[in-house]
N, C-alpha and C positions, 0 to 999 in steps of 0.2 A: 479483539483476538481472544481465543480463547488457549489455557496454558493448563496444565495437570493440576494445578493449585486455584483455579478461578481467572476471572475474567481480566485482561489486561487494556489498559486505554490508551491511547498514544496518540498528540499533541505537536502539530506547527502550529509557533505563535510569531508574528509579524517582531523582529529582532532587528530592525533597521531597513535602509533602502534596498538593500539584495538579501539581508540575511535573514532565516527564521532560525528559531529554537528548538531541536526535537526536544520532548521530555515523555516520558511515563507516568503512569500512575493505577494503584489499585481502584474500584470503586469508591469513592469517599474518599480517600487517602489523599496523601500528599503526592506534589507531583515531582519529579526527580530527571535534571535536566541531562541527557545524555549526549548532547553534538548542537552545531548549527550546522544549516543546509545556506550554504550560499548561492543565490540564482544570479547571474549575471546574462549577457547577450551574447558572449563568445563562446564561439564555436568549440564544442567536445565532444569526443563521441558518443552514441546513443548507447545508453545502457538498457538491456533487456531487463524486466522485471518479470514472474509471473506469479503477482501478488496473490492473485486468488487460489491457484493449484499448485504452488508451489511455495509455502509460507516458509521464514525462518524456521530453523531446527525447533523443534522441543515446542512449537506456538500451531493453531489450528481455526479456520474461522467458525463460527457457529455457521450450522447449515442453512439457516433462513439469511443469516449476511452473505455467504456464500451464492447465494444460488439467486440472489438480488445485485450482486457486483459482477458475476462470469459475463452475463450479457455484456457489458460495458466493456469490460477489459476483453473479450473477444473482439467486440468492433473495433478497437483502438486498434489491435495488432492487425486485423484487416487495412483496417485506413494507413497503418505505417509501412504494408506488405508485409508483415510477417505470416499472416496468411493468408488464402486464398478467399476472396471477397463469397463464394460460395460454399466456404466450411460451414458447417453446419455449427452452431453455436453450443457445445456440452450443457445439456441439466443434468443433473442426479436426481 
């Protein structure tokens, strides 16, 4: 990701049987744990994401990450029916 201050990296590290560990980090830098993501098999709602065109506030992908990841996360929303399996896929 990219941020008004340089580049940002961000980290799941296997944290046990369901749990991983986000963290962050600058290039080089240290990394700075901020949550676990716990995966289990029970059922909960699906949460929409739309990582690619839609990034946290103040955060932007570089346009060659961008435009390498849309395809993917287009398909996946067609496979989930969020969209029409013949939407056309957005490039920039």
């Amino acid at each position: 990701m990219r941020t008004p201050t340089g580049p940002l990296l961000v980290r799941l590290r296997p944290a046990g049987s369901e749990d991983w560990e986000i963290a962050w980090s600058r290039p080089g830098g240290a990394w700075h744990r901020v949550g676990t993501l716990t995966v289990t098999d029970e059922p909960v709602p699906e949460p929409h994401f739309e990582p690619v065109d839609s990034p946290p506030h103040g955060l932007e992908h570089y346009p060659v990450a961008a435009l390498l990841r849309r395809p993917s996360y287009a398909q996946a929303r067609r496979q989930a029916g969020l969209a029409e399996a013949d939407d056309p896929v957005p490039m920039e």
